[in-house]
Steps between C-alpha positions, in 0.01 A plus 500: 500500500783754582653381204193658281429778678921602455484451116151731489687790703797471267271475177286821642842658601616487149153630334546797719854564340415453168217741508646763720859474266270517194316813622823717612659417187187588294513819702828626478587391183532707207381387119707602201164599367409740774829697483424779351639588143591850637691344772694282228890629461526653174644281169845729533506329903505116364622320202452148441823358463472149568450453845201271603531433851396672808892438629668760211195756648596773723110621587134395481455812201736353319375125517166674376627661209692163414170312519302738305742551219772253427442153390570171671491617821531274766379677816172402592488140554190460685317722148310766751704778359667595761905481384786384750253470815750354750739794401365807410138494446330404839 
């Protein structure tokens, strides 16, 4: 019985952490769509030279501007459009 009622805390405990990790990231998290264009650095700022990856970025604008307008990108492995989340964009 003690057995049970341990695995039904643990399997509530983790619901609880899912949903409350899901709703600060929701939250605090920025889309690439909802930065505004105004906000983007200007084409004379960035130049897409090559890089790809969030590890030759030196700030979230500039992983935005990579995203938006160089090809083969690979920044956003999870596809919400947010670029280099662990790094710059959280």
């Amino acid at each position: 019985m003690m057995r049970f009622l341990l695995i039904g805390a643990a399997i509530t405990a983790g619901w609880y952490a899912i949903r409350w990790s899901d709703a600060d990231r929701s939250e605090s998290m920025l889309t690439v769509a909802q930065v505004p264009r105004s906000a983007e650095p200007d084409a004379g700022s960035f130049a897409c030279d090559g890089r790809t990856y969030c590890s030759e970025m030196r700030s979230c604008e500039e992983a935005v501007y990579f995203i938006r307008h160089c090809p083969g990108t690979k920044m956003d492995g999870d596809g919400d459009g947010i670029p280099c989340e662990r790094q710059w964009c959280n």
